[in-house]
C-alpha positions as a Markdown table, in Angstrom:
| # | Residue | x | y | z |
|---|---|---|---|---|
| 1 | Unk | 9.5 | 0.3 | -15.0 |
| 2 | Unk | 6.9 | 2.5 | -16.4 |
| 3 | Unk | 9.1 | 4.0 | -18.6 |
| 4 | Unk | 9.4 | 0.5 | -19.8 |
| 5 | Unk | 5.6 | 0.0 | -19.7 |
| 6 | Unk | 5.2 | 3.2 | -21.7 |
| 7 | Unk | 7.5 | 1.6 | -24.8 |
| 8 | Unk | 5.0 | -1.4 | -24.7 |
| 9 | Unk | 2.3 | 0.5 | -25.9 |
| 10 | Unk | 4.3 | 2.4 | -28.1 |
| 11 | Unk | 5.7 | -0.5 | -30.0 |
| 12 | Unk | 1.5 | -1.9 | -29.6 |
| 13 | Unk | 0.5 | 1.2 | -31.5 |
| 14 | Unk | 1.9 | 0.3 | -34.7 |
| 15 | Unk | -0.5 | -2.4 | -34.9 |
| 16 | Unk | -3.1 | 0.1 | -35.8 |
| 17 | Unk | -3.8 | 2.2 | -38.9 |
| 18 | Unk | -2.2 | 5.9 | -38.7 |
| 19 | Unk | -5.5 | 8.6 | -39.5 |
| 20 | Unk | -4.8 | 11.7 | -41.1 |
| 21 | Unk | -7.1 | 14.8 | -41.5 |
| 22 | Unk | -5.7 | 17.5 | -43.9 |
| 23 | Unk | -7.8 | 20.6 | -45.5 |
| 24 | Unk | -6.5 | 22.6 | -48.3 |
| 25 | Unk | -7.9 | 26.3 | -49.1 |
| 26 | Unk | -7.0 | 28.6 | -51.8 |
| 27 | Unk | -8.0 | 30.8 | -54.9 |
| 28 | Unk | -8.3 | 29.2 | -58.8 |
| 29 | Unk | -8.9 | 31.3 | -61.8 |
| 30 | Unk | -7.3 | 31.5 | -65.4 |
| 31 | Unk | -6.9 | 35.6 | -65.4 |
| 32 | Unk | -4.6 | 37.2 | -62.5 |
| 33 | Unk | -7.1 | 40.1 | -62.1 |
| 34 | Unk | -10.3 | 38.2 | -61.1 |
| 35 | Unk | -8.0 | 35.6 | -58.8 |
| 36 | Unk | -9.4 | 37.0 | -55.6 |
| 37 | Unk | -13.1 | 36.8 | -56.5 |
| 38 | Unk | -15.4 | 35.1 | -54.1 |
| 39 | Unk | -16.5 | 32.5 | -56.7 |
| 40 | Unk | -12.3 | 31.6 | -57.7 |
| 41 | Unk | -12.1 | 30.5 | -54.1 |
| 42 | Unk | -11.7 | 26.8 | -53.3 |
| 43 | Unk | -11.4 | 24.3 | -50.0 |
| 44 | Unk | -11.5 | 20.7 | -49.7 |
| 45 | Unk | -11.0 | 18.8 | -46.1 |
| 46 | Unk | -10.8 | 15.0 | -45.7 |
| 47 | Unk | -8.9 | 12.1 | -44.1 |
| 48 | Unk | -6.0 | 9.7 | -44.7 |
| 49 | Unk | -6.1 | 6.1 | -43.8 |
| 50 | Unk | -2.2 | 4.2 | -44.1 |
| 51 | Unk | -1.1 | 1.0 | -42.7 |
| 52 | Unk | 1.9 | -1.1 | -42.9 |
| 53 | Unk | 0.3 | -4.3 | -44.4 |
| 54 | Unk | 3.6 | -6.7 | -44.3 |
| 55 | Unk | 6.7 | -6.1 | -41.9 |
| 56 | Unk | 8.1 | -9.3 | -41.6 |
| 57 | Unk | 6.9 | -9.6 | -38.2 |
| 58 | Unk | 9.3 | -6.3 | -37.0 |
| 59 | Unk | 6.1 | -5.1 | -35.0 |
| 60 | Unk | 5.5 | -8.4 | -33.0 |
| 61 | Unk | 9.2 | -8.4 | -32.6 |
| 62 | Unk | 9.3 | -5.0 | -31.3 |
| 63 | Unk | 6.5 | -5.4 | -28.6 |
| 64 | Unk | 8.4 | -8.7 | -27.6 |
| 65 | Unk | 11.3 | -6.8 | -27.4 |
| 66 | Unk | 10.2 | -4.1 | -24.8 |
| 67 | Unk | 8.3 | -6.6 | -23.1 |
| 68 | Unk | 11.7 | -8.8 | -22.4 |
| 69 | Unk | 12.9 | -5.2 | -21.2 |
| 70 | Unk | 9.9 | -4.6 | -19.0 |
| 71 | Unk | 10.1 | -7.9 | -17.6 |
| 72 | Unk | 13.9 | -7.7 | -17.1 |
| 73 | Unk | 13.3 | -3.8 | -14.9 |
| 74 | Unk | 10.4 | -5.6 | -13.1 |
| 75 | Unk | 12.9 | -8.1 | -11.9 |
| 76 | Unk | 15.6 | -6.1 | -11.3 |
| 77 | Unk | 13.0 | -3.9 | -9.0 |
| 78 | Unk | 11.7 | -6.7 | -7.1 |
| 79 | Unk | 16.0 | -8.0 | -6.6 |
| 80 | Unk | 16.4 | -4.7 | -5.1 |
| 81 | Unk | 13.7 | -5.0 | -3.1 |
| 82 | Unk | 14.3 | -8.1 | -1.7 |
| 83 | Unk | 18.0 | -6.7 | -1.3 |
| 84 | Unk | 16.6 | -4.0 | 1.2 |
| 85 | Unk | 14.6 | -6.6 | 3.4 |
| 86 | Unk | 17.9 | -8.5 | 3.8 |
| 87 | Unk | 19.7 | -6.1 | 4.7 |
| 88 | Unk | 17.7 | -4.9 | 7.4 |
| 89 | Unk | 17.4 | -7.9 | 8.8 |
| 90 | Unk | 20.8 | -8.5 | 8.3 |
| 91 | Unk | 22.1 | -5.3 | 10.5 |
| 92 | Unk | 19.0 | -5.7 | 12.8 |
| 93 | Unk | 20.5 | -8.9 | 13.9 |
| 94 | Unk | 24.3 | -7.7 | 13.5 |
| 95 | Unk | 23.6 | -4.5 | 16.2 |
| 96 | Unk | 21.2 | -6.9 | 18.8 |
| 97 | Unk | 24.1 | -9.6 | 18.8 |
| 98 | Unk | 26.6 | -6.4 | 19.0 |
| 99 | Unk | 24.9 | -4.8 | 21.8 |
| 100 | Unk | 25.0 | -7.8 | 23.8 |
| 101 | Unk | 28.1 | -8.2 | 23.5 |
| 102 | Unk | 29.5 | -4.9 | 24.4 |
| 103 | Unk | 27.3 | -5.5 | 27.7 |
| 104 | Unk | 29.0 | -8.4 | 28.1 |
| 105 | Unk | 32.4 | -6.9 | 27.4 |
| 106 | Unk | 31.8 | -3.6 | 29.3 |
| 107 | Unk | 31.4 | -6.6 | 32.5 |
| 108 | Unk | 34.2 | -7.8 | 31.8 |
| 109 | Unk | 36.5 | -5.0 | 31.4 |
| 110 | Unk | 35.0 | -4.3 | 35.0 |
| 111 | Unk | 36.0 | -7.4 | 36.4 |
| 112 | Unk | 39.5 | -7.0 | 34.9 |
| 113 | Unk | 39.5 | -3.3 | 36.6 |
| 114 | Unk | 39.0 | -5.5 | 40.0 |
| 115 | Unk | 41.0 | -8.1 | 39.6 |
| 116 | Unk | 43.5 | -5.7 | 39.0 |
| 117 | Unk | 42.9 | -3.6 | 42.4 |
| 118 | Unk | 42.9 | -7.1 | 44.3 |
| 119 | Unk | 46.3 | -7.7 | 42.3 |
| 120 | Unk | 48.3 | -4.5 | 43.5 |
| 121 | Unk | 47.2 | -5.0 | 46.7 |
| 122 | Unk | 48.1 | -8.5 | 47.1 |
| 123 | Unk | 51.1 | -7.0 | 45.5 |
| 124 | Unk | 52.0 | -4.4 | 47.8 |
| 125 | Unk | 51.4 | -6.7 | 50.9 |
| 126 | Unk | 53.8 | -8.8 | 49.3 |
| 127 | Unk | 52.1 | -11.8 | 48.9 |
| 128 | Unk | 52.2 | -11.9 | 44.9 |
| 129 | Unk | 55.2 | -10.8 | 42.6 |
| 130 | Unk | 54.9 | -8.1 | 40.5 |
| 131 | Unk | 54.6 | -10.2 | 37.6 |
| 132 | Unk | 51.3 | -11.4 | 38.6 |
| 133 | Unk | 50.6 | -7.3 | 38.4 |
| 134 | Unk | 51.2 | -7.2 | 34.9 |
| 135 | Unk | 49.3 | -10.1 | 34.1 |
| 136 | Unk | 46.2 | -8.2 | 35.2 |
| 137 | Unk | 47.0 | -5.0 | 33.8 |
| 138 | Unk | 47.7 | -7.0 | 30.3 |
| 139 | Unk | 44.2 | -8.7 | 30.9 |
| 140 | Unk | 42.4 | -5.2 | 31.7 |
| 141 | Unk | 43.8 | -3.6 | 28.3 |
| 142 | Unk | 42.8 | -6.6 | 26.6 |
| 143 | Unk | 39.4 | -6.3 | 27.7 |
| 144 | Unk | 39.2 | -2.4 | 27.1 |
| 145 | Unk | 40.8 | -2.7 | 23.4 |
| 146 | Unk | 38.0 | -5.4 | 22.8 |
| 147 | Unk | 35.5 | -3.2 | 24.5 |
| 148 | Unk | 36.5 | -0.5 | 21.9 |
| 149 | Unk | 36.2 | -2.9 | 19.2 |
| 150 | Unk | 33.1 | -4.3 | 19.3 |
| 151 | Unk | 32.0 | -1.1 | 20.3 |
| 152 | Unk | 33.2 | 0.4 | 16.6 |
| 153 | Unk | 31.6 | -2.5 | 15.4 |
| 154 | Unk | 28.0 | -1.4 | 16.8 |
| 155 | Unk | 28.4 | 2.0 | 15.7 |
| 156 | Unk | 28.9 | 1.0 | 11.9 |
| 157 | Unk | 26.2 | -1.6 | 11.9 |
| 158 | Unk | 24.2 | 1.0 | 13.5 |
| 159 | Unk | 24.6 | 3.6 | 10.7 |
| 160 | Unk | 24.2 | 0.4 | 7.9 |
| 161 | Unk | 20.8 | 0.2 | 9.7 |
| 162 | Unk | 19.9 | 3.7 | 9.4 |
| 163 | Unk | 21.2 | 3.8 | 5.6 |
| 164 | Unk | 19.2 | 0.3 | 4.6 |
| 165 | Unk | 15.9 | 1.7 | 6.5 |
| 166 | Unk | 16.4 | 4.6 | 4.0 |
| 167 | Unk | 17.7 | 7.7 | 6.2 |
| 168 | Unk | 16.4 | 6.7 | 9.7 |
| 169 | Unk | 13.9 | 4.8 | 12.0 |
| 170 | Unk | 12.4 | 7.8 | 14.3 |
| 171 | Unk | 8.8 | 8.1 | 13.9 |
| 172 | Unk | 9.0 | 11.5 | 12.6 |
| 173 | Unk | 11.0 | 10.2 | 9.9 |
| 174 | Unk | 7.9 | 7.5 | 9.2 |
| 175 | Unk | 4.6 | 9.1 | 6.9 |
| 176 | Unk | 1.9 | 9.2 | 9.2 |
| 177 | Unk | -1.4 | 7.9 | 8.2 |
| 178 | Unk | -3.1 | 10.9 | 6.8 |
| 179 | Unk | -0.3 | 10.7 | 4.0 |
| 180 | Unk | -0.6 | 7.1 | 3.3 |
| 181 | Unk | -3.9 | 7.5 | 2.9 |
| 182 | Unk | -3.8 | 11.1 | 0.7 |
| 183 | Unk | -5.6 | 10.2 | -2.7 |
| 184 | Unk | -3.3 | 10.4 | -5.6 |
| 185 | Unk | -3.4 | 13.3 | -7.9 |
| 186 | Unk | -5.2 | 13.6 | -11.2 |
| 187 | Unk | -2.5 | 13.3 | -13.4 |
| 188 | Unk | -1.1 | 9.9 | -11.3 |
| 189 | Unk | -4.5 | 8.4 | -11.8 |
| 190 | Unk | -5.1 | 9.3 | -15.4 |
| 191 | Unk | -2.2 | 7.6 | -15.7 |
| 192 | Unk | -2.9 | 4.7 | -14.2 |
| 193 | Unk | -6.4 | 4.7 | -15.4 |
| 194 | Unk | -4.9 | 4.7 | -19.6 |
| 195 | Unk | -2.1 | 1.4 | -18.6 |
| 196 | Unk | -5.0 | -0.1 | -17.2 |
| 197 | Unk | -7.5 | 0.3 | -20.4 |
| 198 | Unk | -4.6 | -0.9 | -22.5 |
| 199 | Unk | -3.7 | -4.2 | -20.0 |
| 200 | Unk | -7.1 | -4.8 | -20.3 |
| 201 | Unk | -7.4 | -4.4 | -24.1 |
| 202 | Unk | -4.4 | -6.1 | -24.8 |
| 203 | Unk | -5.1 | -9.4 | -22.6 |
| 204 | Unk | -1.7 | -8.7 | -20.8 |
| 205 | Unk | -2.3 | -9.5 | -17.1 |
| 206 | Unk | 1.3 | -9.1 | -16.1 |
| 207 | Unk | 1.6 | -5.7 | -16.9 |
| 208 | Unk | 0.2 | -4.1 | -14.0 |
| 209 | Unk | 0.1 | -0.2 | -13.5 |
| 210 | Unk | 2.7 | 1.6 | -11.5 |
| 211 | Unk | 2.0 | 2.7 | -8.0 |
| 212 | Unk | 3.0 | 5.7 | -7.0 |
């Protein structure tokens, strides 16, 4: 995007007349032994004024041109943006519903773990086959291999989080508020300070400066 901004007033500089200051310095004479003298010696010094008077409209053209572009990066920017909220929200809300549901799963792998104790000993009294035995131990692996599952399935959203947030959500990953409030170099705000002069100048509201 500022790269972008930067062609604007570029293509918004060829609007204006092109100055050139040249000097010329040398020695005159008509005979080769008195060249050198002090009074054969000769300077001049003065400016140069050109402009393009017609163009068929290729300057307006051009400044429409990077403008389209600019507008078309400034999009593109806020897309991405707007790309990175959603999908923070998106895996926020994937790992809460996923963690709930490996608590409720992890309960229920417990009460197959149970029902399978009260199974074998119902069994070894012999007051249930030992089909009913493999019923539960089918129904506790079930419940384990779903447990493992939707535990997979937290982990991954987990690490989507992490890579959406940008590398992490510890505090110490966060800038704390003496660098959100550090003033921005010289350079940044000279920057800033010549797109703003030219918005300005130009009547171009949209064209904001770049924040750092």
């Amino acid at each position: 995007m500022a790269a972008a901004n930067a062609q604007i007033g570029m293509a918004e500089a060829a609007y204006f007349p092109t100055v050139t200051l040249s000097t010329n310095s040398g020695f005159q004479s008509n005979a080769f032994n008195n060249l050198f003298d002090e009074h054969n010696h000769n300077w001049s010094i003065g400016p140069s004024v050109s402009e393009t008077i017609f163009d068929a409209g290729l300057r307006t053209a051009t400044v429409h041109q990077y403008t389209a572009t600019y507008n078309s990066d400034l999009a593109a920017y806020r897309q991405s943006v707007l790309t990175a909220f959603q999908q923070v929200e998106d895996y926020l809300a994937q790992v809460r519903i996923l963690s709930n549901q490996l608590q409720i799963q992890r309960a229920a792998v417990q009460s197959g773990a149970q029902y399978l104790t009260l199974e074998m000993g119902r069994y070894q009294t012999g007051i249930d086959p030992y089909v009913d035995v493999v019923t539960a131990q089918t129904t506790l692996l079930t419940d384990q291999q779903t447990a493992i599952n939707v535990q997979v399935q937290d982990m991954t959203g987990a690490v989507q989080l992490i890579e959406a947030l940008g590398g992490g959500w510890d505090k110490s990953d966060l800038p704390n508020p003496h660098m959100v409030a550090k003033w921005p170099s010289r350079s940044e705000t000279a920057i800033q300070q010549v797109i703003a002069r030219r918005n300005r100048r130009h009547g171009n509201p949209r064209l904001q400066p770049i924040r750092q």
